[in-house]
MIGUKE-883861 format. One record per residue (C-alpha): y, x, z; residue number from 0. Coordinates in steps of 0.25 Angstrom, whole numbers. Layout:
// MIGUKE-883861
- py,px,pz,k
- Y,X,Z,NUM $
...
***
This chain:
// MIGUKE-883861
- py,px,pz,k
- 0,0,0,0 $
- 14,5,-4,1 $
- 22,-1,6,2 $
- 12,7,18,3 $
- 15,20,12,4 $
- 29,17,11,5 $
- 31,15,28,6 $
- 21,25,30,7 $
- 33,34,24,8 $
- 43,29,30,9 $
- 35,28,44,10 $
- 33,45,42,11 $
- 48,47,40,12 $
- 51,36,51,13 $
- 43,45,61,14 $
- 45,61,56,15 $
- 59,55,60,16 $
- 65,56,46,17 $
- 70,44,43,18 $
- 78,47,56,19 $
- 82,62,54,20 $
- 85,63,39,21 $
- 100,55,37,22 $
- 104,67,28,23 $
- 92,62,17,24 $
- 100,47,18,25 $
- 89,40,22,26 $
- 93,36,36,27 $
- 106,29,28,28 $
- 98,23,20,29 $
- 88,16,29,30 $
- 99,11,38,31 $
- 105,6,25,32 $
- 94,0,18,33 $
- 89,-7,30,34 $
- 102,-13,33,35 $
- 99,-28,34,36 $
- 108,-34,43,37 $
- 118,-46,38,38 $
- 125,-45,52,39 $
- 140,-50,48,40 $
- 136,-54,34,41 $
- 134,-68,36,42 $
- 144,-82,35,43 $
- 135,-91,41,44 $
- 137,-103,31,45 $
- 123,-110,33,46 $
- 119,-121,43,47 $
- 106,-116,48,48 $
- 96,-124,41,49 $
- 87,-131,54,50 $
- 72,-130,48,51 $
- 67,-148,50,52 $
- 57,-153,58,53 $
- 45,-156,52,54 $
- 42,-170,53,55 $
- 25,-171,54,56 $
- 18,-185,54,57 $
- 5,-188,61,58 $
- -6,-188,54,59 $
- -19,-196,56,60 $
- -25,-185,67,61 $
- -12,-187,75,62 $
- -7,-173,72,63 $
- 6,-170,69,64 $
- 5,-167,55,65 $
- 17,-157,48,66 $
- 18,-154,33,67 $
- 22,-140,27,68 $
- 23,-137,12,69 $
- 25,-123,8,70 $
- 34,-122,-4,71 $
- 45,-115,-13,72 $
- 59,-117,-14,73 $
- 73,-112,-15,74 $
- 81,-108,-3,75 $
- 97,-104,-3,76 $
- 97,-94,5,77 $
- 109,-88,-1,78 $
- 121,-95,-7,79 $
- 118,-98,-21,80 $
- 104,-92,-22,81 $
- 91,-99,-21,82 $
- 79,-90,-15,83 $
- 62,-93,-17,84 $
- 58,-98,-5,85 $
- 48,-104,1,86 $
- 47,-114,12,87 $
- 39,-125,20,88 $
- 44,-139,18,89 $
- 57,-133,9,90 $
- 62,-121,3,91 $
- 62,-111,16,92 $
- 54,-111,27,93 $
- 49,-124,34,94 $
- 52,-136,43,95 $
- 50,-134,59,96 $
- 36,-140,63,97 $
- 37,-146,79,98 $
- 26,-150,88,99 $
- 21,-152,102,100 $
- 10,-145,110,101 $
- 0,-154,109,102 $
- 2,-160,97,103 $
- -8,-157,86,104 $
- -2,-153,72,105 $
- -5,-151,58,106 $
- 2,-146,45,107 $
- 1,-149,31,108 $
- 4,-135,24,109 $
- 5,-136,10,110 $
- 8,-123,0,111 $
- 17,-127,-12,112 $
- 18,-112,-13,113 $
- 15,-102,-23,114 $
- 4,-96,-15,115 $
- -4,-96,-4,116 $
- 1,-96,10,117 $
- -1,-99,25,118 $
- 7,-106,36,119 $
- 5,-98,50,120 $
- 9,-106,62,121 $
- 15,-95,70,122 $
- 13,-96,84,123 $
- 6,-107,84,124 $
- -6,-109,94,125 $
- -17,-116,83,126 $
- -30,-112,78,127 $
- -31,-101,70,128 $
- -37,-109,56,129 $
- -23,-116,59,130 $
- -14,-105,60,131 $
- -10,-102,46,132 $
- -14,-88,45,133 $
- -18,-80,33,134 $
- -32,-84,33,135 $
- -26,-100,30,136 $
- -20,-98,17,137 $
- -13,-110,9,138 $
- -15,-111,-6,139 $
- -7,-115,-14,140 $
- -7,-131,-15,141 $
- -14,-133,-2,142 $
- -12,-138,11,143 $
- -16,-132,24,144 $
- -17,-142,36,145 $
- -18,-134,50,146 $
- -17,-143,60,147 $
- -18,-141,76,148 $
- -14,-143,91,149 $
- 0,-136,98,150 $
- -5,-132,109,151 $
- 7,-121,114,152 $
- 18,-122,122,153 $
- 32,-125,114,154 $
- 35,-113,105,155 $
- 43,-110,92,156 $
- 32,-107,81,157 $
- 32,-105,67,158 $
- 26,-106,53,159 $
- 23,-97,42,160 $
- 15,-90,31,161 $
- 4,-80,34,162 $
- -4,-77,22,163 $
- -10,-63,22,164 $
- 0,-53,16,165 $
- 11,-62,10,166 $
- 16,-66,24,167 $
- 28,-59,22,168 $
- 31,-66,10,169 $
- 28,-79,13,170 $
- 34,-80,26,171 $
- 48,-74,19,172 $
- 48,-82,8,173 $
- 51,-95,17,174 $
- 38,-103,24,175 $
- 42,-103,38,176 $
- 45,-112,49,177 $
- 45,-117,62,178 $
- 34,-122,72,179 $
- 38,-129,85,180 $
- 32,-130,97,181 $
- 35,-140,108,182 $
- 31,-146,121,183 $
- 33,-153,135,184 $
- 36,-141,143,185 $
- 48,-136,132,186 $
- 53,-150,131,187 $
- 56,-153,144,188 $
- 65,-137,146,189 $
- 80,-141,143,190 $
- 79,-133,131,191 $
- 85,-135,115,192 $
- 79,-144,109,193 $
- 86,-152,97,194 $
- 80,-145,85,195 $
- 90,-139,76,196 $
- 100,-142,86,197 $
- 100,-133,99,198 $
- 86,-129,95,199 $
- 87,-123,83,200 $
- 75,-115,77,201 $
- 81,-101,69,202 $
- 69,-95,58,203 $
- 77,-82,56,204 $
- 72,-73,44,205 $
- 79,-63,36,206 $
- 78,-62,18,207 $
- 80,-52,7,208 $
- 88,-62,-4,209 $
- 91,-56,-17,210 $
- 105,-58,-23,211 $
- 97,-70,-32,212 $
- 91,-77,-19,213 $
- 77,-70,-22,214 $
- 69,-67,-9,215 $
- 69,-52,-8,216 $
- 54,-48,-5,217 $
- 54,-35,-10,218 $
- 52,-27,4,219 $
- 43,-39,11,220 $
- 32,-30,11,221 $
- 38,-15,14,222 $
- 47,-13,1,223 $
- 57,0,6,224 $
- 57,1,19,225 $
- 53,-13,27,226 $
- 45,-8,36,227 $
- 43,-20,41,228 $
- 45,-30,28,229 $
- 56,-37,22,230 $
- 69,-37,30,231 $
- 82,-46,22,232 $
- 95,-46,27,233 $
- 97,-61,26,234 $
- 94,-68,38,235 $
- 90,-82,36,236 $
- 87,-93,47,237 $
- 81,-106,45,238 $
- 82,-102,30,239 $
- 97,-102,32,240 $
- 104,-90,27,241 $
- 118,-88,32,242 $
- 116,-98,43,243 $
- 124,-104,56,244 $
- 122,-116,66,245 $
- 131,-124,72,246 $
- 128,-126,89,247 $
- 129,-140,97,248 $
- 123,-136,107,249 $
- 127,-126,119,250 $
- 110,-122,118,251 $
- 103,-120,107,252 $
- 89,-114,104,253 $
- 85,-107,94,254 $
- 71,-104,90,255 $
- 72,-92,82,256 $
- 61,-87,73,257 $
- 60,-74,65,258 $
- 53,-78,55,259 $
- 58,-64,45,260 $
- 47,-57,39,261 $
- 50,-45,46,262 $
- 64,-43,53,263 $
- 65,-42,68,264 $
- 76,-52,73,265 $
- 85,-47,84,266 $
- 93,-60,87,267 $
- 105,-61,96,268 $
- 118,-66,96,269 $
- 129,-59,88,270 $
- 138,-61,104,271 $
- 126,-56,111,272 $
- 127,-70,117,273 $
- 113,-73,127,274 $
- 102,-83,123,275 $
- 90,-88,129,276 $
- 76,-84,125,277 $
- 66,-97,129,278 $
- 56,-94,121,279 $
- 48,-84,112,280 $
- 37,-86,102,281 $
- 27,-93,109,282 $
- 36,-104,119,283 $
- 45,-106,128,284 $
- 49,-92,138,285 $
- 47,-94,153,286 $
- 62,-92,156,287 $
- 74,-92,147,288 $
- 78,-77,144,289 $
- 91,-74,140,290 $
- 94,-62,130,291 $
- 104,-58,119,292 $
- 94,-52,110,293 $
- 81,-57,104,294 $
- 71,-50,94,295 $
- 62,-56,86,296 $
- 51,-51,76,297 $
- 46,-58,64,298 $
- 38,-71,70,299 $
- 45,-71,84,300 $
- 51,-83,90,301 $
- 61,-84,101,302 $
- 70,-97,106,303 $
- 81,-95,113,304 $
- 93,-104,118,305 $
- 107,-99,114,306 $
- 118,-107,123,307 $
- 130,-109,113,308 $
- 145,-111,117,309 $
- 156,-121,110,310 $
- 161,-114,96,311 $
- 152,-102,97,312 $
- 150,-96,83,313 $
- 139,-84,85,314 $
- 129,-78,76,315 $
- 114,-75,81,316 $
- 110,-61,76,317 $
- 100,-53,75,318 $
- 102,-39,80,319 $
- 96,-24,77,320 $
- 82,-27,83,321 $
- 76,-17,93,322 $
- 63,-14,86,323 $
- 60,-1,93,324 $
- 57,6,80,325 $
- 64,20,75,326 $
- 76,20,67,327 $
- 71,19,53,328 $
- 62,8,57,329 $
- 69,0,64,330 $
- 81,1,53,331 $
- 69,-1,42,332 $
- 64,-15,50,333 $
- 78,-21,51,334 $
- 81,-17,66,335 $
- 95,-14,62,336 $
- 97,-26,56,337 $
- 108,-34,61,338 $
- 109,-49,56,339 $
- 116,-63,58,340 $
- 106,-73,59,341 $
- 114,-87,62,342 $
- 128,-93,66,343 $
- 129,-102,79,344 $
- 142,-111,78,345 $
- 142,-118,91,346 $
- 151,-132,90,347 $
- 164,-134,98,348 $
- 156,-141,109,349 $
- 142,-140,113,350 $
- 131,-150,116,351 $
- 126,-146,131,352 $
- 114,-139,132,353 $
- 105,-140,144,354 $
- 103,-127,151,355 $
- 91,-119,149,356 $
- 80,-119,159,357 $
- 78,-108,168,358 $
- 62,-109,165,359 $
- 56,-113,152,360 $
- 42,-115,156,361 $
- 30,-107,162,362 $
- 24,-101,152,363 $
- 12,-92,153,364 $
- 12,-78,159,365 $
- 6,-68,150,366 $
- -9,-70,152,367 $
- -17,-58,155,368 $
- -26,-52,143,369 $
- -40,-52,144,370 $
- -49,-40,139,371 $
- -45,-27,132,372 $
- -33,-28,124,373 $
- -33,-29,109,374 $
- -25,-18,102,375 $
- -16,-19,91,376 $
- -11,-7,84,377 $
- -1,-10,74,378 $
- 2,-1,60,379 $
- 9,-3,50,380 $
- 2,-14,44,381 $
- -10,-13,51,382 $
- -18,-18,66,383 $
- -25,-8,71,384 $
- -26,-1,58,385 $
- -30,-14,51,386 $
- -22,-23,42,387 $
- -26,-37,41,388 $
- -39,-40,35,389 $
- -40,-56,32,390 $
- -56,-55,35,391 $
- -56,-45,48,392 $
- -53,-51,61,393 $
- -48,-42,70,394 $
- -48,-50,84,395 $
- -58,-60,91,396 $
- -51,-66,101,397 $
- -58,-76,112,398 $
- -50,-90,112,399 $
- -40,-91,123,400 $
- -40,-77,127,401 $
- -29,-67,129,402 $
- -29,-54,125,403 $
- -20,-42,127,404 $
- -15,-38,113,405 $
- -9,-23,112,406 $
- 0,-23,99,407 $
- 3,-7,98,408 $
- 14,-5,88,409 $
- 11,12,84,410 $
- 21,9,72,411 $
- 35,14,71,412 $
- 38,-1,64,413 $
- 40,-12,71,414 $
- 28,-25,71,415 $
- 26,-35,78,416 $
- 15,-45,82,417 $
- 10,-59,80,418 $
- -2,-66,84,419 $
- -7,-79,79,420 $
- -15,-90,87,421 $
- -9,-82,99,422 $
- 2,-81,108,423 $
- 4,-68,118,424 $
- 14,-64,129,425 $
- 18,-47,128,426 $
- 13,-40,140,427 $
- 20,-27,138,428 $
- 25,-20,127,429 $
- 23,-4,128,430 $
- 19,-6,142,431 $
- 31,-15,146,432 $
- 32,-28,149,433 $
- 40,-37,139,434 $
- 56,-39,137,435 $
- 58,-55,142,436 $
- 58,-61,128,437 $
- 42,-56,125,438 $
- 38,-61,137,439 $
- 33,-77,134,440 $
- 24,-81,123,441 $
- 25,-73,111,442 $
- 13,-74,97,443 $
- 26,-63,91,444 $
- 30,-52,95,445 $
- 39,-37,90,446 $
- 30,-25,93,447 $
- 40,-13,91,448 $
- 35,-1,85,449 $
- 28,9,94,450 $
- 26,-1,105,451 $
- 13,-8,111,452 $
- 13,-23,116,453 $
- 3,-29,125,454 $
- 1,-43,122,455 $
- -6,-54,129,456 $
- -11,-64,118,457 $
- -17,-79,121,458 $
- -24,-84,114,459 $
- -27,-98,107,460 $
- -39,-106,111,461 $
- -44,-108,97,462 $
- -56,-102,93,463 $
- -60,-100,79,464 $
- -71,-88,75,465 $
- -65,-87,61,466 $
- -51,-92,57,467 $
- -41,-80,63,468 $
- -28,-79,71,469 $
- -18,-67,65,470 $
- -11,-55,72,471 $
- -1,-48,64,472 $
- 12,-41,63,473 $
- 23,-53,59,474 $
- 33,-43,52,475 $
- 26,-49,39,476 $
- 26,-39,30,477 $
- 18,-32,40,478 $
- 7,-43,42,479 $
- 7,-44,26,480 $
- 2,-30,26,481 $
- -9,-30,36,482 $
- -4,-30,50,483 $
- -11,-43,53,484 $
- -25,-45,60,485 $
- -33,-57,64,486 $
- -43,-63,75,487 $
- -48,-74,79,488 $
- -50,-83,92,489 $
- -63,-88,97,490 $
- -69,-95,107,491 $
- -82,-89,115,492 $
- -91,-97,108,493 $
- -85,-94,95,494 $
- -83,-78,94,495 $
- -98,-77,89,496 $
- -93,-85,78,497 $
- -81,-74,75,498 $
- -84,-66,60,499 $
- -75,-55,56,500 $
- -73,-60,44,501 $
- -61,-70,42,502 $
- -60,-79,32,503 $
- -49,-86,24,504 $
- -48,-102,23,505 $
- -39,-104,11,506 $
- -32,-118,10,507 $
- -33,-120,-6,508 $
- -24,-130,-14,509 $
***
């Protein structure tokens, strides 16, 4: 593979320190120029933020609260006066917002209208694993795949997304995308946001490479130059709005921020350093309200938070130089010198009330304690343990219900980071310490910076099936498309003598 070679290269240099010790050759001025990607002061905020809807389900004869999805192509305006390819769930870029209760038992219609085959991964979502959408449940074009199951998690900001095997990066950035949210009794009864698209606001941030004619630059998805770490743009887009602002009526307001980019690491905060409250990561609600200034996310991390606005306030949430812990040439090469504006908030002259945040947001669970020898995972470039992904090898057997101790070992000089499907997991430690306040509820996401090792305690679901497998992977896309992905599956007592290592594919043809 070309694109190897290439950061094996750069990796050499990066580490015989010449990238850092040779300004006289130029290349130091031209990294730190070439990887310039920030828009910070670029911006006019013409757009009203564009509120992804509610997907209306109907009830279908099973009782089960029945959504419909179809995957299609389109145009987008992304820029004034040009039109871009796009593709999108239910219209032209990304997809509506899918709500349900714990309890409730669900199913979706997802039908492909695109060109080629893709998958729809339910990320974060505790289901079984024939329903999770991952590479091995590939869509034809023309068909319609129906998963269908039980919530059965605590409230939680989820999403949805393609997962096919190698194209990943490309399906995901060209536009199928959305929202998946979780509710129940316990989050309702907290005096918390709740109007959706009013003081609960949901923010998919992602950044784009647009041509001068509107065309989707993709010419570095995949390592072209020097992405280390895939396609970086410079134009931040949220909701699919380019340009964007809202307007405040409220004096609280929520918002449930996703990085759904394909590899940029989002360091957001407010352009007066103003504080906000974090209530919740990945996985549900946090045990106590935490307030910070700054926020990082990785591709596939979710946060809410709850920012208090005051009458006639006109601020811009950034997104800052990230921390990445990498050296200079790396870091510069995987955007952490970036500097964006993501969106304007215009508060109105007088403010509807807001109900002060509770100082508890619920009991969740303690870390649990791990059971057994802990399972190692040494990431390379692209690899697991010096493996990339192999569709037919499964790589794990795990018992149903179980928790494991996960070490993620990042040996790299480039940043990664982790996800885990039909999971979620609390960080023990990273290199030995305990976690900063933010990575201390549920997370199924999370950054592991290069040279650093992250103990994990993972729980898992109580579904046991021999032969369809859960994913674990690096979510920087380009990554994952390349091979740093492995698989396993969860089984019950009775079932592991049913396990075969071979893993096979169930296609859902036209």
């Amino acid at each position: 593979m070309r694109a190897p070679r290439r950061r094996t290269v750069i990796k050499s240099l990066a580490a015989a320190g010449i990238v850092l010790v040779t300004p006289a050759a130029g290349f130091v001025g031209w990294l730190w120029v070439d990887s310039d990607r920030g828009n910070a002061g670029n911006l006019s905020f013409r757009n009203a933020l564009k509120i992804p809807p509610l997907l209306d389900p109907t009830v279908d004869s099973d009782g089960r609260k029945r959504f419909r999805l179809e995957l299609g192509e389109a145009y987008t305006e992304f820029l004034p006066g040009t039109r871009t390819a796009t593709w999108g769930a239910n219209g032209p870029y990304l997809g509506p917002t899918l709500r349900a209760r714990r309890g409730q038992r669900v199913a979706v219609d997802v039908r492909n209208r695109l060109p080629e085959q893709t998958t729809v991964h339910w990320h974060g979502m505790h289901l079984p694993a024939e329903m999770d959408g991952g590479p091995h449940n590939p869509i034809g074009v023309g068909a319609t795949w129906q998963p269908y199951w039980t919530i059965n998690q605590p409230a939680a900001t989820l999403w949805y997304h393609p997962h096919l095997h190698e194209v990943t990066a490309q399906h995901v950035y060209r536009g199928v995308a959305g929202l998946f949210i979780v509710d129940d009794p316990d989050a309702d009864a907290l005096p918390l946001p709740k109007r959706y698209g009013v003081d609960d606001v949901p923010l998919i941030v992602q950044d784009k490479k647009i041509k001068d004619d509107g065309t989707l630059d993709t010419s570095r998805m995949n390592f072209g130059g020097l992405a280390i770490t895939g396609l970086l743009g410079d134009k931040i887009v949220v909701n699919g709005t380019y340009d964007p602002h809202f307007r405040v009526t409220t004096e609280l307001v929520r918002l449930r921020l996703l990085n759904a980019a394909n590899a940029r690491i989002f360091h957001f905060g407010f352009a007066d350093d103003r504080e906000f409250t974090l209530i919740a990561s990945d996985s549900g609600l946090s045990q106590v309200p935490q307030p910070m200034e700054r926020i990082m996310l990785s591709p596939g991390e979710r946060a809410e938070i709850v920012v208090r606005f005051r009458p006639g306030d006109d601020v811009i949430l950034k997104s800052f130089p990230a921390p990445l812990g990498a050296n200079f040439a790396y870091a510069r090469l995987a955007g952490g010198g970036d500097e964006h504006d993501v969106i304007r908030f215009l508060a109105a002259d007088a403010l509807r009330p807001s109900a002060a945040l509770p100082a508890a947001l619920g009991a969740p669970p303690a870390a649990p304690r791990p059971s057994g020898e802990p399972f190692r995972l040494e990431m390379g470039d692209f690899t697991f343990n010096g493996q990339t992904m192999d569709m037919q090898r499964l790589d794990r057997v795990v018992a149903s219900e179980s928790v494991e101790r996960w070490e993620i070992i990042n040996n790299q000089a480039i940043p990664h980071n982790f996800h885990v499907h039909g999971a979620s997991f609390h960080v023990l430690d990273i290199d030995g310490e305990p976690p900063p306040g933010h990575l201390r509820g549920v997370k199924d996401t999370v950054y592991v910076a290069p040279n650093s090792t992250m103990n994990l305690a993972v729980s898992f679901l109580p579904h046991s099936d021999p032969e369809f497998p859960y994913m674990f992977h690096c979510h920087l896309l380009a990554h994952e498309d390349a091979g740093m992905m492995g698989q396993f599956v969860t089984v019950s007592e009775a079932d592991r003598a049913l396990v075969r290592q071979a893993v096979t594919t169930h296609q859902h043809g036209g």
